[in-house]
PyMOL Python script that loads the backbone (N, CA, C, O; Angstrom):
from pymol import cmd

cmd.read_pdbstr("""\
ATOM      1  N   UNK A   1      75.302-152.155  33.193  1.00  0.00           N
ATOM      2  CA  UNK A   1      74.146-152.752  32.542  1.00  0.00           C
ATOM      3  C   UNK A   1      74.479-153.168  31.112  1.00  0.00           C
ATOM      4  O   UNK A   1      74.157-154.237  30.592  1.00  0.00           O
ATOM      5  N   UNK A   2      75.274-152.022  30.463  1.00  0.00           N
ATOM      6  CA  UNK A   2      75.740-152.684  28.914  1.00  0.00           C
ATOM      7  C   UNK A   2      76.384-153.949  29.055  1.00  0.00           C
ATOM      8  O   UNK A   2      76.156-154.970  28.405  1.00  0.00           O
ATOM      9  N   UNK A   3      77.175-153.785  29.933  1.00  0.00           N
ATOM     10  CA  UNK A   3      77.930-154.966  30.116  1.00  0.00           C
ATOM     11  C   UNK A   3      77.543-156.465  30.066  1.00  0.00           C
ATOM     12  O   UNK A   3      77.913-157.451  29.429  1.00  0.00           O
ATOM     13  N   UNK A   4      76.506-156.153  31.159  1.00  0.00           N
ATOM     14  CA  UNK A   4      75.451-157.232  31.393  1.00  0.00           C
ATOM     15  C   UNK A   4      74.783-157.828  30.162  1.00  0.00           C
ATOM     16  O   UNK A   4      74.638-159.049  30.234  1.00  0.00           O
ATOM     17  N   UNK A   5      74.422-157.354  29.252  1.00  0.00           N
ATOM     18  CA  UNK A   5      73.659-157.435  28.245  1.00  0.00           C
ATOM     19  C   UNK A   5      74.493-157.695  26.878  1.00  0.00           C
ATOM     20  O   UNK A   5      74.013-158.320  25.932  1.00  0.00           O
ATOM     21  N   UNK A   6      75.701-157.183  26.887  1.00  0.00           N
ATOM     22  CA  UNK A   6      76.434-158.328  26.109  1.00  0.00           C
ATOM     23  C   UNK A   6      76.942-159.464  26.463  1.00  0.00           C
ATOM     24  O   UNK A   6      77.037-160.420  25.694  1.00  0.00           O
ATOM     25  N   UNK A   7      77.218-159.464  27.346  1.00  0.00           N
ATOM     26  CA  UNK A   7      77.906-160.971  27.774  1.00  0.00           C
ATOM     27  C   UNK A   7      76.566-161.551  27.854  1.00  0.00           C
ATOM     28  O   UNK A   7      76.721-162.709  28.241  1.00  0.00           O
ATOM     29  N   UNK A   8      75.400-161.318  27.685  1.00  0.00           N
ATOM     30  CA  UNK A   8      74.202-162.034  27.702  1.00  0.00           C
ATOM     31  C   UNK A   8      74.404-162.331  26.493  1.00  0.00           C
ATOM     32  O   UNK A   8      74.752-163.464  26.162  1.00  0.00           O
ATOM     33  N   UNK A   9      74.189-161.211  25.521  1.00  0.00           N
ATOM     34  CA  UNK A   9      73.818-161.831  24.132  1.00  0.00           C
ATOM     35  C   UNK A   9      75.152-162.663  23.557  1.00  0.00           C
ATOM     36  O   UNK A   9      74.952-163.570  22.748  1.00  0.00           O
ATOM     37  N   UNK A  10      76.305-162.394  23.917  1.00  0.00           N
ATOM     38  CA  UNK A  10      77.196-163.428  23.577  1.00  0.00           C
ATOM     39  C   UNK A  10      77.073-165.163  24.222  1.00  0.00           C
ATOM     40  O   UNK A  10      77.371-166.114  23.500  1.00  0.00           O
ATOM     41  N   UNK A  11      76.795-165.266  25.056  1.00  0.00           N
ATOM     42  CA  UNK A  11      76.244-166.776  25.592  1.00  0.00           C
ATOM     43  C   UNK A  11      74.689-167.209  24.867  1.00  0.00           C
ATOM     44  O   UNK A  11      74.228-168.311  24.569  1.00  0.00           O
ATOM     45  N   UNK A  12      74.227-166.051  24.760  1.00  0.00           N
ATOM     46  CA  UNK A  12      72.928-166.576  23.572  1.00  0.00           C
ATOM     47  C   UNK A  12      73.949-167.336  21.963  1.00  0.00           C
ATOM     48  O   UNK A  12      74.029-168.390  21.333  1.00  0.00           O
ATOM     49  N   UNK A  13      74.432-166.189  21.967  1.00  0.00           N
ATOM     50  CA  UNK A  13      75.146-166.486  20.420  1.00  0.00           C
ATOM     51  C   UNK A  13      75.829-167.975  20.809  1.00  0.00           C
ATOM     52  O   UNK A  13      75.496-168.787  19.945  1.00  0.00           O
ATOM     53  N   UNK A  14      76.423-168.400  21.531  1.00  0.00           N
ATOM     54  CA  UNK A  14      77.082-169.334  22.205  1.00  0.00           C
ATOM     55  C   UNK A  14      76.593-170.415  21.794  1.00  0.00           C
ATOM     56  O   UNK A  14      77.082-171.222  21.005  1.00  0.00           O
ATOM     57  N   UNK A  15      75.537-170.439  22.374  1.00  0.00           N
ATOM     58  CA  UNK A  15      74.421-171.571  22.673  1.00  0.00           C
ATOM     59  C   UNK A  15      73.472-171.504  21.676  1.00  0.00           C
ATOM     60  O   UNK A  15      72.645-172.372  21.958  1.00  0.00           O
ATOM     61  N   UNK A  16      73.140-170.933  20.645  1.00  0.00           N
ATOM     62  CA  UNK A  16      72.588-171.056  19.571  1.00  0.00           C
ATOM     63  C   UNK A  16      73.664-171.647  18.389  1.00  0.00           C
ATOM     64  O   UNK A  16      73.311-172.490  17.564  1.00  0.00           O
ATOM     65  N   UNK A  17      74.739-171.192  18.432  1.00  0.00           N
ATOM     66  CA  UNK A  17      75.868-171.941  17.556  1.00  0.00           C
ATOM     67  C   UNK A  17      75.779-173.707  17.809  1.00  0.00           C
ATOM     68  O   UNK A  17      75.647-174.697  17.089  1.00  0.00           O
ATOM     69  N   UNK A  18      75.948-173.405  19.379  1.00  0.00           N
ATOM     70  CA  UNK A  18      76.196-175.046  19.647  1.00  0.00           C
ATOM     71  C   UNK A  18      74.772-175.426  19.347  1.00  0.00           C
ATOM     72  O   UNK A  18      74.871-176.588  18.952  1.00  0.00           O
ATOM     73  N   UNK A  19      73.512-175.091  19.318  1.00  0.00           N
ATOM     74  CA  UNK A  19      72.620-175.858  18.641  1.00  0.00           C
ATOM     75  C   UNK A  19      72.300-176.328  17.190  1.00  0.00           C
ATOM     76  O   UNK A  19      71.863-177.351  16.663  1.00  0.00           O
ATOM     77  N   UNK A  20      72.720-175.105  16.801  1.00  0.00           N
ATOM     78  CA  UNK A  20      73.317-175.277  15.146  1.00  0.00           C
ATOM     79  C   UNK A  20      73.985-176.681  14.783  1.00  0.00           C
ATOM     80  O   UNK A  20      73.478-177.527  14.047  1.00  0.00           O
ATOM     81  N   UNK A  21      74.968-176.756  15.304  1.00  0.00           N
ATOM     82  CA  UNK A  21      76.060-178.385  15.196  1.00  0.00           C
ATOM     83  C   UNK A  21      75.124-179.093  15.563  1.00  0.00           C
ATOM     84  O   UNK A  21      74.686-179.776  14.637  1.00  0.00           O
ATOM     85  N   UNK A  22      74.438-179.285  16.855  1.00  0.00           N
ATOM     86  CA  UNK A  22      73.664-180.291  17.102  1.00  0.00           C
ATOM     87  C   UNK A  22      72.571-180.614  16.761  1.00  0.00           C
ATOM     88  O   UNK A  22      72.229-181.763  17.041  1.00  0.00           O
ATOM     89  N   UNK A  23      71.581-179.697  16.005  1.00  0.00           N
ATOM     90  CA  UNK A  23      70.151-180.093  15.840  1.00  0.00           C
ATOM     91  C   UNK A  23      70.074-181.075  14.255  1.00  0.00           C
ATOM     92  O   UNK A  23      69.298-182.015  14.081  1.00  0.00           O
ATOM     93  N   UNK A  24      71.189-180.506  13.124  1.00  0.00           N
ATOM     94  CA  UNK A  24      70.561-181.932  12.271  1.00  0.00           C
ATOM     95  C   UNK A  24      70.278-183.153  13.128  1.00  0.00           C
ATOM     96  O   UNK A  24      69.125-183.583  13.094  1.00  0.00           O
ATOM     97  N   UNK A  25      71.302-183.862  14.004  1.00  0.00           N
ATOM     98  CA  UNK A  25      71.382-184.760  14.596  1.00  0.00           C
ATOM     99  C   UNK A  25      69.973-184.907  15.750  1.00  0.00           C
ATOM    100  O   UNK A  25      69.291-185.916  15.934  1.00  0.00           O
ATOM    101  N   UNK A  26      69.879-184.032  16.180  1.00  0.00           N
ATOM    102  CA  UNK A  26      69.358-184.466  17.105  1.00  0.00           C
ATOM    103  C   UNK A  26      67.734-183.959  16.859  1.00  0.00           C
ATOM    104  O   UNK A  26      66.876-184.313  17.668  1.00  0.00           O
ATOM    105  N   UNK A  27      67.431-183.221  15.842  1.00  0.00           N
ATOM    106  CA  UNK A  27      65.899-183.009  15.490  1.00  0.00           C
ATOM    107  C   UNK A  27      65.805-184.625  14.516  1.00  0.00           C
ATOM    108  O   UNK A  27      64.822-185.355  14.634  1.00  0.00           O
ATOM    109  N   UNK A  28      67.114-185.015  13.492  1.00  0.00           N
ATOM    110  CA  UNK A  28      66.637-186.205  12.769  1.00  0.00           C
ATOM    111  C   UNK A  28      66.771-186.114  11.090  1.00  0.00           C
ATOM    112  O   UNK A  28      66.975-186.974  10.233  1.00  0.00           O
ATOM    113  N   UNK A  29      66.513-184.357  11.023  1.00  0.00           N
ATOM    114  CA  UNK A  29      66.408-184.532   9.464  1.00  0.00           C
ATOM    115  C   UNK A  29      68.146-184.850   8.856  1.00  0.00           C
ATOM    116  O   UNK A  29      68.352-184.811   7.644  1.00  0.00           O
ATOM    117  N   UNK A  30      69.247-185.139   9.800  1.00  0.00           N
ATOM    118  CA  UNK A  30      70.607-186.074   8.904  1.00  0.00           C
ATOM    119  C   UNK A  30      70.284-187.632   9.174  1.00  0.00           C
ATOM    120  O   UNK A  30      70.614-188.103  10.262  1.00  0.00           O
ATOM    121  N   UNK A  31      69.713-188.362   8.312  1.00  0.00           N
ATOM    122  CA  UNK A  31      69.909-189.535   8.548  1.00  0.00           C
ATOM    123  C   UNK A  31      71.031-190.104   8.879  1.00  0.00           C
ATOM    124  O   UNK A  31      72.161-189.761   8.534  1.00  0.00           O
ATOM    125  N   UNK A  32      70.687-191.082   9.630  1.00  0.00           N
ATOM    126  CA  UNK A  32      72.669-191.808  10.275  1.00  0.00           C
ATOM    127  C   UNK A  32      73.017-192.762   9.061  1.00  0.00           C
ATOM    128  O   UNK A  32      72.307-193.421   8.301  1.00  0.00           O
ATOM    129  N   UNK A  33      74.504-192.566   9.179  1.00  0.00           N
ATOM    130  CA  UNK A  33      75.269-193.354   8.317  1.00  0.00           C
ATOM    131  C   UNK A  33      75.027-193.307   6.694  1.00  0.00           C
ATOM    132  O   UNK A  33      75.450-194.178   5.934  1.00  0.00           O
ATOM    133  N   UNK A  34      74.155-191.958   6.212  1.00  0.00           N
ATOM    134  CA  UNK A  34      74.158-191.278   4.758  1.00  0.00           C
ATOM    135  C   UNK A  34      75.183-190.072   4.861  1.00  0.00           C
ATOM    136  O   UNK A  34      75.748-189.519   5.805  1.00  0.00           O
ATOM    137  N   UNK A  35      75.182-189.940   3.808  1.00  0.00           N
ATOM    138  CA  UNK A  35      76.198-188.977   3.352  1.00  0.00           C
ATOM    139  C   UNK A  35      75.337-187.155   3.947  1.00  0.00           C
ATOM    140  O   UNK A  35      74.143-186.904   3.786  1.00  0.00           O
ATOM    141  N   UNK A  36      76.110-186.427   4.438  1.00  0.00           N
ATOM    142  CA  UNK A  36      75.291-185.810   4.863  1.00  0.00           C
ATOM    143  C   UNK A  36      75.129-184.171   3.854  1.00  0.00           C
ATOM    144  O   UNK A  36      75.821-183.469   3.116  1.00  0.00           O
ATOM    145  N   UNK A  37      74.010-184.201   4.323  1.00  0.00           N
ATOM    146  CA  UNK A  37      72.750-182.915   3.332  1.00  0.00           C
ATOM    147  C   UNK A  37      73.664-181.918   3.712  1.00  0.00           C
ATOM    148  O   UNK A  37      74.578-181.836   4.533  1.00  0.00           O
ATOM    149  N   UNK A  38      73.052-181.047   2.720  1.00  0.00           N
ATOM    150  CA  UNK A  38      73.851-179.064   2.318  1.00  0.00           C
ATOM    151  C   UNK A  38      73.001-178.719   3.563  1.00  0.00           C
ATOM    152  O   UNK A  38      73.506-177.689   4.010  1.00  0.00           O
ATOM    153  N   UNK A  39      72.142-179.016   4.202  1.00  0.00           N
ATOM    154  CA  UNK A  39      71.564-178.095   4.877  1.00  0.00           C
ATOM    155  C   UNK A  39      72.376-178.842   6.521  1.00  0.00           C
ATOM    156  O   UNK A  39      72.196-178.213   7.563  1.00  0.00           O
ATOM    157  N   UNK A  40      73.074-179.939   6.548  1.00  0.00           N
ATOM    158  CA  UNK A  40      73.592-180.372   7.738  1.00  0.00           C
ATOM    159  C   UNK A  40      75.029-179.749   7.399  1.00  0.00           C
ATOM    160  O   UNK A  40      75.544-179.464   8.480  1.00  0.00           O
ATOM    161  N   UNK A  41      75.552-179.548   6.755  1.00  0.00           N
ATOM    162  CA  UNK A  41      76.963-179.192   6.521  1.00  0.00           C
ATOM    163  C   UNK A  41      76.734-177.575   6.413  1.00  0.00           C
ATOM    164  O   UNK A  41      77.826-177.008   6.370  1.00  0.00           O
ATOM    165  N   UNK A  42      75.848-176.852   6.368  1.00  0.00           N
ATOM    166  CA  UNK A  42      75.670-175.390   6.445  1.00  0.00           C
ATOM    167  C   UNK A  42      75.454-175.147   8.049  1.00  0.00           C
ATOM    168  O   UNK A  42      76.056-174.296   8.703  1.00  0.00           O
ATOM    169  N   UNK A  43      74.550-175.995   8.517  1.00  0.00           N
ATOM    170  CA  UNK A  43      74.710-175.387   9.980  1.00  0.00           C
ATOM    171  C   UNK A  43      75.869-176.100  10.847  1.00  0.00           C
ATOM    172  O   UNK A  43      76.161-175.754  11.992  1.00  0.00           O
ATOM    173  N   UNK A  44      76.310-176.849  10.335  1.00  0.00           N
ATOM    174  CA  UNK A  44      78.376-177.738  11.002  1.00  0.00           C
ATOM    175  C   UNK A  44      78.542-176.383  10.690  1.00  0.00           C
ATOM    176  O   UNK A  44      78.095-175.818  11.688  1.00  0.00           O
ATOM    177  N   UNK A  45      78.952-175.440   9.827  1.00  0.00           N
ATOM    178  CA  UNK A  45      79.737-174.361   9.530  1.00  0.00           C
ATOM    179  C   UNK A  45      79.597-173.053   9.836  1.00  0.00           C
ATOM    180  O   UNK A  45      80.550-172.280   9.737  1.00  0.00           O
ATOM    181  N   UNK A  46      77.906-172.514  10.403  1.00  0.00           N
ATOM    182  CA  UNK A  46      77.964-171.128  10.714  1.00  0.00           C
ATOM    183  C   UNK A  46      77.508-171.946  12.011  1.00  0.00           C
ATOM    184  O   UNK A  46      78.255-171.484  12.874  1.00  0.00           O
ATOM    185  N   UNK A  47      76.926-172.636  12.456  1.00  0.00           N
ATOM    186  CA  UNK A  47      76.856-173.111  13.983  1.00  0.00           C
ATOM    187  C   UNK A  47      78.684-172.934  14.553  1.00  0.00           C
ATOM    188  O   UNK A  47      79.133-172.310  15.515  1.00  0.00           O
ATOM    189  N   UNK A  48      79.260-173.607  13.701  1.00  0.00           N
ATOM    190  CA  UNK A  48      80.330-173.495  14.312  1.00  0.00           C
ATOM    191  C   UNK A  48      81.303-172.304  14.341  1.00  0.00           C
ATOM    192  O   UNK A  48      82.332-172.298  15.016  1.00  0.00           O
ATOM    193  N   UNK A  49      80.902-171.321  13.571  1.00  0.00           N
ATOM    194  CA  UNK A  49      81.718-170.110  13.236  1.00  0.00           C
ATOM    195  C   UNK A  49      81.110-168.908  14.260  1.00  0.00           C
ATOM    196  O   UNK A  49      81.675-167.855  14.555  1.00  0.00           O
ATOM    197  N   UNK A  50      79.469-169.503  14.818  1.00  0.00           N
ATOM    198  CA  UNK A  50      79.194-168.713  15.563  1.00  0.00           C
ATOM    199  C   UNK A  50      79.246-168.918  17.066  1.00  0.00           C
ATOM    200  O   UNK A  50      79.131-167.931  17.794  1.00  0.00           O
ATOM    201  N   UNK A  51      79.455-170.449  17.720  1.00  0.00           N
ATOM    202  CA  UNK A  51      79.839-170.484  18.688  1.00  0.00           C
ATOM    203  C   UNK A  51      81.329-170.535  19.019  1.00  0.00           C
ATOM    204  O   UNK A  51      81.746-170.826  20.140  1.00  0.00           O
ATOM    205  N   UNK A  52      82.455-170.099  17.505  1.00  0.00           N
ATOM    206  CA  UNK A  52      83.601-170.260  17.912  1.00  0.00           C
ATOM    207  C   UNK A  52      84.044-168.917  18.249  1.00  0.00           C
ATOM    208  O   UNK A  52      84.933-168.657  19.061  1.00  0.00           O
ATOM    209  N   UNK A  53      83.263-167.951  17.469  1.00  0.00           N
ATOM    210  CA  UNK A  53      83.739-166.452  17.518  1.00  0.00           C
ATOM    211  C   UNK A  53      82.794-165.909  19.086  1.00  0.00           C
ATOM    212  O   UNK A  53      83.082-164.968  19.825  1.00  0.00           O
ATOM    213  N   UNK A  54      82.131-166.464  19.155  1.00  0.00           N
ATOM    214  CA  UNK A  54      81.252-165.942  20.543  1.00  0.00           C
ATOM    215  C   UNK A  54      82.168-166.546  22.060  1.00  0.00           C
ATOM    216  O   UNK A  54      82.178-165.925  23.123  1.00  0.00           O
ATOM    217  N   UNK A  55      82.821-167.762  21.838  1.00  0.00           N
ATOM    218  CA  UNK A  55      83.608-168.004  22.383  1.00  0.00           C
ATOM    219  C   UNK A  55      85.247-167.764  23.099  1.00  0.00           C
ATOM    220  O   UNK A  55      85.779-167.891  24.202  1.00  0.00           O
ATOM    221  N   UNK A  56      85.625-167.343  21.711  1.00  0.00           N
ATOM    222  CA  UNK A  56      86.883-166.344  21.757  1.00  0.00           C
ATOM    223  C   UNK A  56      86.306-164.898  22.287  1.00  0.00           C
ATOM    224  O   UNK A  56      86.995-164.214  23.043  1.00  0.00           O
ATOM    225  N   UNK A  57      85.206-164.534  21.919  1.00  0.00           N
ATOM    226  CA  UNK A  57      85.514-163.345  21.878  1.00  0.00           C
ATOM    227  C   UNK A  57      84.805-163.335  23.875  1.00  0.00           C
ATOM    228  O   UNK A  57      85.246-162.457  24.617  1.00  0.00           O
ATOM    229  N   UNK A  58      84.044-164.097  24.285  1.00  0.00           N
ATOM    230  CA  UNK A  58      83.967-164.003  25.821  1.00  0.00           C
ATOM    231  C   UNK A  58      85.425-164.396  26.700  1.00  0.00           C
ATOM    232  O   UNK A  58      85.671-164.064  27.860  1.00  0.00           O
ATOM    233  N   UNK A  59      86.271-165.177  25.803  1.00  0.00           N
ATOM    234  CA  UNK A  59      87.615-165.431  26.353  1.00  0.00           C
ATOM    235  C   UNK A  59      88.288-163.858  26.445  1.00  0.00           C
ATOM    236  O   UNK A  59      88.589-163.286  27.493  1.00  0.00           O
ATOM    237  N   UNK A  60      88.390-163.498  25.524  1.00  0.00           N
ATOM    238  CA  UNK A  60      88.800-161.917  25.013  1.00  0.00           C
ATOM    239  C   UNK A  60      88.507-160.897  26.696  1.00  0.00           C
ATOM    240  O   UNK A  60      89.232-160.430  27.574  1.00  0.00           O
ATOM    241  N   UNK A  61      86.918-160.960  26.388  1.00  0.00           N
ATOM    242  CA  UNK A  61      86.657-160.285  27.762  1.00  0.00           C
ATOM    243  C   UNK A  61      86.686-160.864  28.771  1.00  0.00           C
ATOM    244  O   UNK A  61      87.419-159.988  29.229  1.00  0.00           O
ATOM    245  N   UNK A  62      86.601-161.405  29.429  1.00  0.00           N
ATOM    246  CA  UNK A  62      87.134-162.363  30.317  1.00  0.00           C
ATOM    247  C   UNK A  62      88.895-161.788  30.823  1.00  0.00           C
ATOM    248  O   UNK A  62      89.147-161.130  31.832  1.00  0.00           O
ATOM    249  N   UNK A  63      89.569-162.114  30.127  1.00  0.00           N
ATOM    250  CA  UNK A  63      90.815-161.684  29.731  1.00  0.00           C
ATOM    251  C   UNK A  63      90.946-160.484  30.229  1.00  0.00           C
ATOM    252  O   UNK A  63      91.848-160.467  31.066  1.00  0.00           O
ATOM    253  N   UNK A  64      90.280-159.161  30.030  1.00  0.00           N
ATOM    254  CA  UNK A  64      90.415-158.089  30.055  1.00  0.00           C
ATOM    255  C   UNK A  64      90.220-157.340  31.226  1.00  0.00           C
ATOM    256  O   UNK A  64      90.813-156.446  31.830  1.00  0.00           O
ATOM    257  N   UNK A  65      88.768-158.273  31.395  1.00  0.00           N
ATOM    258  CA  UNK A  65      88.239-157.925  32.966  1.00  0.00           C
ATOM    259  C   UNK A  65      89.382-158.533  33.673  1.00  0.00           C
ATOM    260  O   UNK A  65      89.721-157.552  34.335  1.00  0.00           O
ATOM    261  N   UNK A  66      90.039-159.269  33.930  1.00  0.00           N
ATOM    262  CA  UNK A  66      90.895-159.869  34.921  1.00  0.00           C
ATOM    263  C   UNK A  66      91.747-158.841  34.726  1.00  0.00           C
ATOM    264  O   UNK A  66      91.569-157.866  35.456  1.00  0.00           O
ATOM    265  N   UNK A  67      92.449-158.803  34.099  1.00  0.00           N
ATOM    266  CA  UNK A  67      93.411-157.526  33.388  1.00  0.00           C
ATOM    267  C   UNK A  67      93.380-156.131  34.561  1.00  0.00           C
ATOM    268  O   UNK A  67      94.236-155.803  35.382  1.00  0.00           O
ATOM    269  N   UNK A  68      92.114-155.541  34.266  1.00  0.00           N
ATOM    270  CA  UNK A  68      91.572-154.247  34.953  1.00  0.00           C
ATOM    271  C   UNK A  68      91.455-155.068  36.313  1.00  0.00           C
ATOM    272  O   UNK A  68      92.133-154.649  37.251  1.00  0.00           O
ATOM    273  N   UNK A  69      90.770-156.042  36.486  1.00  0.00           N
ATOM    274  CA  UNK A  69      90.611-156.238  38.126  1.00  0.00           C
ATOM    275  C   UNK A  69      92.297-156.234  38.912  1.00  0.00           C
ATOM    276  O   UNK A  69      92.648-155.681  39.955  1.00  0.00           O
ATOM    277  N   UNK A  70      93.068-157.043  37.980  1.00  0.00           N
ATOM    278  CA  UNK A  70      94.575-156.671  38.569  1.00  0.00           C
ATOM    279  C   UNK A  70      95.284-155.084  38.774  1.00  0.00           C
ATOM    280  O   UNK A  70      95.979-154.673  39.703  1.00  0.00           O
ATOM    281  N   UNK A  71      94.880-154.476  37.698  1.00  0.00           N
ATOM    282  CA  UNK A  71      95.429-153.086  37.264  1.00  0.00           C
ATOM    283  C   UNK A  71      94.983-152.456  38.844  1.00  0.00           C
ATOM    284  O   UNK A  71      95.740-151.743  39.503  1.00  0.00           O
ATOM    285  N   UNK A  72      93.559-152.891  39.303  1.00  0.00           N
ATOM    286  CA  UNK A  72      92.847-151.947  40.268  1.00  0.00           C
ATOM    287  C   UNK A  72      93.381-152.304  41.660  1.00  0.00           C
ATOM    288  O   UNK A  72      93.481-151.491  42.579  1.00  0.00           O
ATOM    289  N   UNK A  73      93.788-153.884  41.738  1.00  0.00           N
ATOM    290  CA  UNK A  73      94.449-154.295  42.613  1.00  0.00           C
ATOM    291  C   UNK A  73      95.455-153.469  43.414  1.00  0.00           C
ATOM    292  O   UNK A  73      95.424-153.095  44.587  1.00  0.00           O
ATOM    293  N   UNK A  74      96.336-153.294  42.463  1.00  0.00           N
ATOM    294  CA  UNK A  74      97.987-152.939  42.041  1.00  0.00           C
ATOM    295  C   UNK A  74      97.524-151.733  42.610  1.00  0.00           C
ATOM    296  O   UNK A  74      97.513-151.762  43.840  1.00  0.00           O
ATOM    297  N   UNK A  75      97.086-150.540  42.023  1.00  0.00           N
ATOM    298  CA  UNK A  75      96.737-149.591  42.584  1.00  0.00           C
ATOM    299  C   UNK A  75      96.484-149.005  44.294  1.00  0.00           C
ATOM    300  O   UNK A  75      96.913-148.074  44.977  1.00  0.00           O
ATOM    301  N   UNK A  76      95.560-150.124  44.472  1.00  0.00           N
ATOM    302  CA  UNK A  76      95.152-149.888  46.018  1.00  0.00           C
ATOM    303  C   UNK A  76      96.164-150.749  46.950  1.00  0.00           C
ATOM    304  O   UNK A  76      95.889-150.876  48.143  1.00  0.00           O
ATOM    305  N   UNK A  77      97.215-151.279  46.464  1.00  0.00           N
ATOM    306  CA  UNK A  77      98.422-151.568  47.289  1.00  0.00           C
ATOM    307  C   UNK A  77      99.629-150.858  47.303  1.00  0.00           C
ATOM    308  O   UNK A  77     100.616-151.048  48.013  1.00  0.00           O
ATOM    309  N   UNK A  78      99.448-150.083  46.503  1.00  0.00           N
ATOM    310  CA  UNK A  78     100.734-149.033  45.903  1.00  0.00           C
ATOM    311  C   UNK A  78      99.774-148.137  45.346  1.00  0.00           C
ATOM    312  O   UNK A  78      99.035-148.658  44.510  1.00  0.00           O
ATOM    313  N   UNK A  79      99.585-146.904  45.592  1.00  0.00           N
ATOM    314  CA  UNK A  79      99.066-145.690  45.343  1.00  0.00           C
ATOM    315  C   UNK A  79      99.711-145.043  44.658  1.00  0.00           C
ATOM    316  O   UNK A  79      99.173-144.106  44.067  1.00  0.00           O
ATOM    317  N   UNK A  80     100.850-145.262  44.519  1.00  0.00           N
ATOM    318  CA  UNK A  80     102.067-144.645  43.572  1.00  0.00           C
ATOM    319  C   UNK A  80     102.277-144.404  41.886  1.00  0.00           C
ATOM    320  O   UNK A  80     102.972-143.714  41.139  1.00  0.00           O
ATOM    321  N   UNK A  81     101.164-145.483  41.794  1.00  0.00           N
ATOM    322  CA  UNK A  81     101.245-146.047  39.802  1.00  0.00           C
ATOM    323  C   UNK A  81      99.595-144.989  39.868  1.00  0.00           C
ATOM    324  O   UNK A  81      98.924-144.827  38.848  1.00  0.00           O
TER     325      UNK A  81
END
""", "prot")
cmd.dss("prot")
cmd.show_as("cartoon", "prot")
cmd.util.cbc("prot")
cmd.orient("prot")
């Protein structure tokens, strides 16, 4: 169940990052083709720091779980390790 519930809140974090990058644009307040606002270049930067670290870090587990699913493999073909 823990489990469940982080890899939840990490795809939240995910997907709130990637809205971060996208909503000046796509709510309107960056006008096109101006130089762009502190408040569009603040969420380019923790939008992106938070769907990059939420990203790695589900790669991370991801990674790990495969890891153990092999380890358990190995095991039940060779009882020996």
């Amino acid at each position: 169940m823990k489990t469940k519930l982080g890899v939840s809140a990490l795809i939240l974090l995910f997907v709130g990052g990637l809205w971060l990058v996208a909503a000046p644009f796509v709510v309107g307040y960056q006008p096109r083709g101006e130089e762009w606002t502190d408040a569009t270049i603040n969420d380019l930067w923790i939008g992106g720091l938070l769907a990059g670290g939420a990203f790695v870090t589900l790669v991370v587990y991801a990674a790990d779980a495969l890891r153990e699913l092999a380890h358990r493999g190995r095991h039940a073909v060779d009882p020996s390790h």
